[in-house]
C-alpha atoms as a printed R data frame, in Angstrom:
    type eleno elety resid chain resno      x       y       z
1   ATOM     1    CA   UNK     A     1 40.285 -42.272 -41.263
2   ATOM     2    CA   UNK     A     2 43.087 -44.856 -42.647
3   ATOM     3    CA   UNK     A     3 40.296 -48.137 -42.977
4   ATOM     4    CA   UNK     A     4 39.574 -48.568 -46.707
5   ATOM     5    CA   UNK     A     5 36.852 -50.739 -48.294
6   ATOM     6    CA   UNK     A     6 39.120 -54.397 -47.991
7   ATOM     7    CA   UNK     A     7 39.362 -53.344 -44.097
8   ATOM     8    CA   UNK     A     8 35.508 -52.994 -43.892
9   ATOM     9    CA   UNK     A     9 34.437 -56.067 -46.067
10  ATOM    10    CA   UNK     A    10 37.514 -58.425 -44.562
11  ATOM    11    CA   UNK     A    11 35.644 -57.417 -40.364
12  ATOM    12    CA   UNK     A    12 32.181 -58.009 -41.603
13  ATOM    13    CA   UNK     A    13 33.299 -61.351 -42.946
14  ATOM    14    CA   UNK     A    14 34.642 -62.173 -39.810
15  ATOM    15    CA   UNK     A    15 31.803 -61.129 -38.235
16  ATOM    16    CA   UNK     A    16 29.488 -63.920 -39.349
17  ATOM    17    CA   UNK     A    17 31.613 -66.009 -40.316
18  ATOM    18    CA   UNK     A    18 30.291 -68.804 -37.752
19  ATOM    19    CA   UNK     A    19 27.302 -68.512 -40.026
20  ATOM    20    CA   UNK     A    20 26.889 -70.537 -43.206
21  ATOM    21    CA   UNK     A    21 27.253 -67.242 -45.613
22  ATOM    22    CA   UNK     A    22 29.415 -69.263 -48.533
23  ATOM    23    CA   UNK     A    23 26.375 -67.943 -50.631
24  ATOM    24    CA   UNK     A    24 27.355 -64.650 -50.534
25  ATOM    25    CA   UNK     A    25 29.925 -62.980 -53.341
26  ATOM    26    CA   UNK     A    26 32.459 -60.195 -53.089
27  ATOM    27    CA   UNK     A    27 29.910 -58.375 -55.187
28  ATOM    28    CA   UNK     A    28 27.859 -58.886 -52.513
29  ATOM    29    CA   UNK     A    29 29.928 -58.018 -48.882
30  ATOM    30    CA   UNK     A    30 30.777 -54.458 -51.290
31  ATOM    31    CA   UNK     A    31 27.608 -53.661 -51.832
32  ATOM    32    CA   UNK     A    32 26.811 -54.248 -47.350
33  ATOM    33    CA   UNK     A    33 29.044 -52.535 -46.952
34  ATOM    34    CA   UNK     A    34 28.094 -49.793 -49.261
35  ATOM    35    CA   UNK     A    35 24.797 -50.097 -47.873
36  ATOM    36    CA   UNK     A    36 26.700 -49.413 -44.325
37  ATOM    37    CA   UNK     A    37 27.948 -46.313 -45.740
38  ATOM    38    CA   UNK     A    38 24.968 -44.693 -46.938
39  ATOM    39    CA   UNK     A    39 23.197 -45.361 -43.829
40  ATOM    40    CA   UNK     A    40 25.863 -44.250 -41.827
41  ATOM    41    CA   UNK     A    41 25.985 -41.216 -43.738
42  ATOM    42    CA   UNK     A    42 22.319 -40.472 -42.783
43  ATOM    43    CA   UNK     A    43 23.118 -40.160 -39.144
44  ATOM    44    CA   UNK     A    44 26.477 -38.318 -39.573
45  ATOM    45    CA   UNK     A    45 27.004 -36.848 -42.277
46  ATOM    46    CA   UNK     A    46 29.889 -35.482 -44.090
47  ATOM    47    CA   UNK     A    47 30.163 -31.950 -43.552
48  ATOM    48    CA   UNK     A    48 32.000 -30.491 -46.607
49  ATOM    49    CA   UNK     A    49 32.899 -26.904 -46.217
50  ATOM    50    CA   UNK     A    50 33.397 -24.805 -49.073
51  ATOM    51    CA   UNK     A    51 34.158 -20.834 -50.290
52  ATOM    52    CA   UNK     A    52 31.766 -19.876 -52.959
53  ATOM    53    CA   UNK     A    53 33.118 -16.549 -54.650
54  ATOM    54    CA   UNK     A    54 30.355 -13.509 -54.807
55  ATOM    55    CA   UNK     A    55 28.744 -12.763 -58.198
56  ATOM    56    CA   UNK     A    56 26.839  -9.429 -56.935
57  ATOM    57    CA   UNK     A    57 23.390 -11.677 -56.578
58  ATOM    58    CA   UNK     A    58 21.250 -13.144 -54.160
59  ATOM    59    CA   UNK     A    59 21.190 -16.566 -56.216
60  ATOM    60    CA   UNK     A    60 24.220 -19.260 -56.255
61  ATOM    61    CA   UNK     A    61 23.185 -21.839 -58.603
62  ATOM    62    CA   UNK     A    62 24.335 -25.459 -56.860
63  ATOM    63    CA   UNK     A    63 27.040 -26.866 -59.082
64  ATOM    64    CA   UNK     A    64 29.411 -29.282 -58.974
65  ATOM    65    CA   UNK     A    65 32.075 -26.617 -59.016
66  ATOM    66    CA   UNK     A    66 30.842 -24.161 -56.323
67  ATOM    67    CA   UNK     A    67 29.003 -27.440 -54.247
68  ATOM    68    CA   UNK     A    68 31.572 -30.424 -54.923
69  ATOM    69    CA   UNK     A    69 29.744 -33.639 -54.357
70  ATOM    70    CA   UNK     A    70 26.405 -31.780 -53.535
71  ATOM    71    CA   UNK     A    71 23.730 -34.945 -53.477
72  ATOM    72    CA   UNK     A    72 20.516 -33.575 -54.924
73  ATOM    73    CA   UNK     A    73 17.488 -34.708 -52.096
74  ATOM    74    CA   UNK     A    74 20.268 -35.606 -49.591
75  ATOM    75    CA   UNK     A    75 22.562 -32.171 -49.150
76  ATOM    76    CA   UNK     A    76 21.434 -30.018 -46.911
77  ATOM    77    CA   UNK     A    77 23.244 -26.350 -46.047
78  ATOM    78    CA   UNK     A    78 23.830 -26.256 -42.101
79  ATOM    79    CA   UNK     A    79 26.023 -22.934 -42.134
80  ATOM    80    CA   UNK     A    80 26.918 -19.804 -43.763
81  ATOM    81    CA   UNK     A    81 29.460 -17.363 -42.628
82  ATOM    82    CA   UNK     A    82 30.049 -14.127 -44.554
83  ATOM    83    CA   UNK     A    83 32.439 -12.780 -45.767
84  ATOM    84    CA   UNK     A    84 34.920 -15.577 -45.696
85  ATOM    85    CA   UNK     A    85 37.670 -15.113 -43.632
86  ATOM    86    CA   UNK     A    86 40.985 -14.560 -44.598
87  ATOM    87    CA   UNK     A    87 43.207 -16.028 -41.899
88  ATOM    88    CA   UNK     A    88 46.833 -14.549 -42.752
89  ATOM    89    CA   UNK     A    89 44.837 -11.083 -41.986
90  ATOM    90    CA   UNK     A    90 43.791 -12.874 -38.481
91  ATOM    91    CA   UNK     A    91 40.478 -10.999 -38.941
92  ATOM    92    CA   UNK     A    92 37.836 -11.868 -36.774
93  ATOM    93    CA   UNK     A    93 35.407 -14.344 -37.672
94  ATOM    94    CA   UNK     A    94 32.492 -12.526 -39.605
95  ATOM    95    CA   UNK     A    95 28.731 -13.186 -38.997
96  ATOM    96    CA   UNK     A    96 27.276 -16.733 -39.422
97  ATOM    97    CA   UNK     A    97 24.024 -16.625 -40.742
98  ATOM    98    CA   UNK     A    98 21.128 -17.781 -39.342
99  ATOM    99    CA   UNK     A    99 18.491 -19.998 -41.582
100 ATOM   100    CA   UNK     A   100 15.955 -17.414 -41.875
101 ATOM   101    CA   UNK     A   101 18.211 -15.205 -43.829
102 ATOM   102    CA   UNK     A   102 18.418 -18.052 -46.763
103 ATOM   103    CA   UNK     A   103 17.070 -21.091 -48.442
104 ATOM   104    CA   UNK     A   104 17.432 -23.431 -50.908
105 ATOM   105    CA   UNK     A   105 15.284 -22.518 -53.891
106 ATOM   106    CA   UNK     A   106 14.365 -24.514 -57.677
107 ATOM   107    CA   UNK     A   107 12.767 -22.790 -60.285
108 ATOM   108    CA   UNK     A   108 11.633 -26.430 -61.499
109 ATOM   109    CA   UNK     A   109 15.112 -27.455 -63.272
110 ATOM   110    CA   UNK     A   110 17.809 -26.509 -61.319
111 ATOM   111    CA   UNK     A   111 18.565 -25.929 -57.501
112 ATOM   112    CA   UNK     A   112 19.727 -22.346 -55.970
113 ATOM   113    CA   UNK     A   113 20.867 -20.895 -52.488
114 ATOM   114    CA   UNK     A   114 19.124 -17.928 -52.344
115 ATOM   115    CA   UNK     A   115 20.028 -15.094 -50.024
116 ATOM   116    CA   UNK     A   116 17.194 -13.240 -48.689
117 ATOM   117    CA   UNK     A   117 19.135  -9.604 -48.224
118 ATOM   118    CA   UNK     A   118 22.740 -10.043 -49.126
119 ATOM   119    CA   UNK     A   119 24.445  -9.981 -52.241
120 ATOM   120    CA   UNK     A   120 28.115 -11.022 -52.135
121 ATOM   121    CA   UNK     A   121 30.133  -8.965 -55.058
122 ATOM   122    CA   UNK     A   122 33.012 -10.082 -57.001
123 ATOM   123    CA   UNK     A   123 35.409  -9.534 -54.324
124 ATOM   124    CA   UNK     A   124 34.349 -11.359 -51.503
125 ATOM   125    CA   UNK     A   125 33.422 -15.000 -50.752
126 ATOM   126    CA   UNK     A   126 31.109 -16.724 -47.969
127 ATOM   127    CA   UNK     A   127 31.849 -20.053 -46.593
128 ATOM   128    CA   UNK     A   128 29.180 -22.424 -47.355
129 ATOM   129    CA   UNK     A   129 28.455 -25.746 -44.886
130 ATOM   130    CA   UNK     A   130 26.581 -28.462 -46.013
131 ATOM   131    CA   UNK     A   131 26.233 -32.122 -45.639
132 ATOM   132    CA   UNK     A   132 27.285 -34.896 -48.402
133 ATOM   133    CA   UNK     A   133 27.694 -39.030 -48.278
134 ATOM   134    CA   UNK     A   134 30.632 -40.352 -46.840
135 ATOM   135    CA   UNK     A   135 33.292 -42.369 -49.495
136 ATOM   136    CA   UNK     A   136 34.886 -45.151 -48.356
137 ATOM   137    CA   UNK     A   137 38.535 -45.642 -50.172
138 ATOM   138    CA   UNK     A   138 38.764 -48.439 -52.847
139 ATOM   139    CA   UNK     A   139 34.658 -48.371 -53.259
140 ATOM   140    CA   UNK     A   140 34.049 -46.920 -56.146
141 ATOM   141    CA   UNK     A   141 35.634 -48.580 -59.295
142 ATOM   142    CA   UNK     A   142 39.294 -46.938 -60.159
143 ATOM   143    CA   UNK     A   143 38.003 -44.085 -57.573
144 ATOM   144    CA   UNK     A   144 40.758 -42.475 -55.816
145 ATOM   145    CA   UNK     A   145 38.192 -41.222 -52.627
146 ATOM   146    CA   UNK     A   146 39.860 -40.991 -49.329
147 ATOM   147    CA   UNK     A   147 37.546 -42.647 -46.514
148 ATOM   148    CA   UNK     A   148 36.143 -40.112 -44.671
149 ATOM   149    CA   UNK     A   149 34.366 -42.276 -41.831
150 ATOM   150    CA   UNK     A   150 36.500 -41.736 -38.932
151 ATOM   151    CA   UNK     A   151 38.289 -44.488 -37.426
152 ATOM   152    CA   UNK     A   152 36.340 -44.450 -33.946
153 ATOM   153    CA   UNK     A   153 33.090 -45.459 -36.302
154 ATOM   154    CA   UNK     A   154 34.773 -48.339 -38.095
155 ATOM   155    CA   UNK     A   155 33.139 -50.947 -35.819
156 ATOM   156    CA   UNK     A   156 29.689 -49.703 -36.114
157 ATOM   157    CA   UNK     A   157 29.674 -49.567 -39.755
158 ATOM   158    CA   UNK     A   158 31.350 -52.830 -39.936
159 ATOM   159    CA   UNK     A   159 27.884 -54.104 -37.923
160 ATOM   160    CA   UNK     A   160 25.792 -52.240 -40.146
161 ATOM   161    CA   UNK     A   161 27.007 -53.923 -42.681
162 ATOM   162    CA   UNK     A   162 27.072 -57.621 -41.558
163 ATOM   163    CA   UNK     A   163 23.600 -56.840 -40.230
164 ATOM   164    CA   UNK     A   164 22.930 -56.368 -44.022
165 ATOM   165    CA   UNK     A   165 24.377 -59.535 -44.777
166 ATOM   166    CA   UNK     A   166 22.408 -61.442 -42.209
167 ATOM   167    CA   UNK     A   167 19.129 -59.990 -43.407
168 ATOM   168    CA   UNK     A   168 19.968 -61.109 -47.540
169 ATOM   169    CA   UNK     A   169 21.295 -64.457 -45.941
170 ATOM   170    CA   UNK     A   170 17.616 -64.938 -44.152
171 ATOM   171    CA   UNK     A   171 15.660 -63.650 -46.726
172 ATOM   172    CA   UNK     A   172 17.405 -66.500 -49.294
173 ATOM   173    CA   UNK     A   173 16.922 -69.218 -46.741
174 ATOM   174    CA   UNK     A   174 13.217 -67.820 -46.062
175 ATOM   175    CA   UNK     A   175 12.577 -68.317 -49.547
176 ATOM   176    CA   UNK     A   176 14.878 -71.482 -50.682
177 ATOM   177    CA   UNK     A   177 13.306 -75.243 -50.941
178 ATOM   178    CA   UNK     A   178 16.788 -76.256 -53.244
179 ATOM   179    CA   UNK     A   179 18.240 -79.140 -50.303
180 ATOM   180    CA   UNK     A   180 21.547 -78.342 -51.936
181 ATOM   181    CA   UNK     A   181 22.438 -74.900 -50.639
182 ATOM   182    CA   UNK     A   182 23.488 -76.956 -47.352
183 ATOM   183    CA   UNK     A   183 23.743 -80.657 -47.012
184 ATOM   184    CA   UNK     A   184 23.763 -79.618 -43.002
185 ATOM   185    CA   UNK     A   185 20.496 -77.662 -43.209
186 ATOM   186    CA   UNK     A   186 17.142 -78.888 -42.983
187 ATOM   187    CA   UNK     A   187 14.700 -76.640 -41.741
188 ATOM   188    CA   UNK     A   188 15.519 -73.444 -43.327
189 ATOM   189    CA   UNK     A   189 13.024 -70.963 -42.481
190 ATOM   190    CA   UNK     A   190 14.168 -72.399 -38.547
191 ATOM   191    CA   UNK     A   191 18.297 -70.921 -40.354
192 ATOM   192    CA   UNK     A   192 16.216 -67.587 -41.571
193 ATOM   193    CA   UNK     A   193 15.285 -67.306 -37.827
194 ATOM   194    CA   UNK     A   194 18.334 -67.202 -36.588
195 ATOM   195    CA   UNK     A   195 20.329 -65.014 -39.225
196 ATOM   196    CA   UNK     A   196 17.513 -62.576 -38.229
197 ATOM   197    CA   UNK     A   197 18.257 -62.353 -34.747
198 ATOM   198    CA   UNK     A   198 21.397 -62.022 -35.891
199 ATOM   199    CA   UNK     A   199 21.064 -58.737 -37.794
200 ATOM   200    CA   UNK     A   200 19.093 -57.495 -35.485
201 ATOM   201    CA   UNK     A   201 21.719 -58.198 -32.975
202 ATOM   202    CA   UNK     A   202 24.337 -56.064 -35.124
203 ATOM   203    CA   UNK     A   203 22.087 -53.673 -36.104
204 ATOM   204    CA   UNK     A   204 21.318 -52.939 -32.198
205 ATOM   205    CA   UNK     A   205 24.917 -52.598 -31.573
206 ATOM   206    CA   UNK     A   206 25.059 -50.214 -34.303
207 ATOM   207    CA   UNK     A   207 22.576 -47.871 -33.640
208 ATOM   208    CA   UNK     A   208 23.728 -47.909 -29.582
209 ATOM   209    CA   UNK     A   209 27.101 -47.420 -30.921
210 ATOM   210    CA   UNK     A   210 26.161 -44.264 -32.531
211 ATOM   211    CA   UNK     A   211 23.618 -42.915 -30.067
212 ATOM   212    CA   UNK     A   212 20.832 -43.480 -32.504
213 ATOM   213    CA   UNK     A   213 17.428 -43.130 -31.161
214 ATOM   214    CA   UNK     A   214 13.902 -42.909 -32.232
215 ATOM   215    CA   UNK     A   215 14.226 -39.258 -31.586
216 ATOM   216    CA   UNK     A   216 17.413 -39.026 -33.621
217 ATOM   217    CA   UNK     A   217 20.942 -38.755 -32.584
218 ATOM   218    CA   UNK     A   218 22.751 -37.946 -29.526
219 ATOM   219    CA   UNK     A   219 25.687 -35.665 -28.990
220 ATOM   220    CA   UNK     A   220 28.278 -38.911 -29.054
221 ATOM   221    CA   UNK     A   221 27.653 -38.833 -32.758
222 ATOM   222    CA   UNK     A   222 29.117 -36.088 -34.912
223 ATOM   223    CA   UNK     A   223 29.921 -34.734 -38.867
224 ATOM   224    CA   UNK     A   224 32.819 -34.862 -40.235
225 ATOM   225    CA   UNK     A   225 33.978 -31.204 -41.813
226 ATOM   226    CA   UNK     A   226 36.076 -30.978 -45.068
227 ATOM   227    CA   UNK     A   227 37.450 -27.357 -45.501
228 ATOM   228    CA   UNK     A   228 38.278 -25.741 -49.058
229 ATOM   229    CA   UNK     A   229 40.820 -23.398 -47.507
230 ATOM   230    CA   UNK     A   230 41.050 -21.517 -51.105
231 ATOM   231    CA   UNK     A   231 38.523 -18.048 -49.947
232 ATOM   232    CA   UNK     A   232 38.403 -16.520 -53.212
233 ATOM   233    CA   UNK     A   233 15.590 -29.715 -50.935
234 ATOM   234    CA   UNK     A   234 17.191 -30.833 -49.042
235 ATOM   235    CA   UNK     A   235 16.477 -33.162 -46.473
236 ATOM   236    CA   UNK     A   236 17.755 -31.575 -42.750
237 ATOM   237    CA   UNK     A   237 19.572 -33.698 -40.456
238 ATOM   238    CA   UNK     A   238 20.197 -34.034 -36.788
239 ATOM   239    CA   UNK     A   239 24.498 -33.010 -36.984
240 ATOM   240    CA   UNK     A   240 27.140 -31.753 -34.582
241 ATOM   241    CA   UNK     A   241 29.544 -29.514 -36.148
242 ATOM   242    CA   UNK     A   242 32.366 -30.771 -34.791
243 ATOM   243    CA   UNK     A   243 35.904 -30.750 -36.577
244 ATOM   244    CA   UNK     A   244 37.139 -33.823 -37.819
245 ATOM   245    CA   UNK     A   245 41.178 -34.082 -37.407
């Protein structure tokens, strides 16, 4: 995961630049390639794990501090295993719970994980799954995000987002009548055409790329985990919890 956000927008340049995109800004190829990301992140999603510390309850409030970057109608819990684990111990791995045994409640304000039966006291912890957006490095202004797309996925999010550009490029053509945007191009809505096919070309090669289907996602696709090694709705998605290295 060593692309950052000049990797991503420098590729998806390249890959139209045999189209006439001099339109487009730098505010512009960031925000395709934002655009990439989110969509991206809708198909395989970050999976941030995280050790929430027992308060004797069946309700965990979701916080910033107990559910770091915890995207309110995105986030989605895939796992819990309690009690957490402590490795030096090399104790074997405790029970993962299935989703029967907890949900994701709001009382109208706020947003809790509500156990059904257990209680976690004061001197335990349970490991906590759940999915979040992927960050790109360099995206955000002065953010200091790591990328967490991995490397093998660089490609298909660079198509996503030239497919993105393509589609602004042929909606601006669609709707332009000014004969200076190009002194080369006449028939614009024949330009809109082709920056269409276009997209749709790179959009194609993006969704094979991925294993995205109309029934979802297939196996070649996978999360990404983040581990908080310190043991102390939402909208469900097709994953595969598979470790990122």
């Amino acid at each position: 995961m060593t692309k950052v956000l000049t990797d991503y927008q420098s590729a998806a340049q390249r890959a139209v630049q045999n189209v006439p995109s001099t339109q487009l800004t730098s505010t512009d190829w960031v925000a395709f390639v934002a655009e990439a990301m989110r969509d991206y992140s809708f198909y395989c999603p970050y999976l941030k794990r995280k050790a929430v510390t027992g308060t004797g309850t069946h309700y965990y409030k979701i916080t910033s501090t107990d559910f770091p970057s915890w995207v309110e109608g995105f986030s989605t819990i895939t796992e819990i295993i309690y009690p957490a684990p402590t490795i030096s111990d090399d104790e074997e791995t405790p029970r993962l719970y299935e989703s029967d045994e907890y949900e994701l409640y709001s009382d109208g304000t706020d947003w809790y994980l509500h156990f059904f039966n257990e209680s976690p006291g004061s001197t335990e912890a349970f490991l906590v799954t759940y999915t979040i957006v992927h960050t790109i490095g360099g995206l955000e202004s002065a953010s200091t995000n790591a990328t967490t797309i991995p490397d093998i996925h660089f490609e298909a999010v660079v198509w996503r987002a030239a497919a993105a550009a393509c589609f602004s490029l042929a909606s601006r053509y669609a709707q332009s009548q000014d004969a200076t945007y190009t002194a080369d191009i006449v028939n614009y809505g024949n330009v809109a055409d082709q920056l269409r096919r276009l997209g749709t070309q790179y959009e194609t090669m993006y969704r094979k790329r991925l294993g995205i289907t109309d029934a979802g996602v297939s196996p070649i696709a996978y999360g990404t985990f983040d581990r908080d090694s310190k043991f102390g709705g939402g909208r469900s998605y097709l994953t595969h919890k598979e470790e990122g290295r």
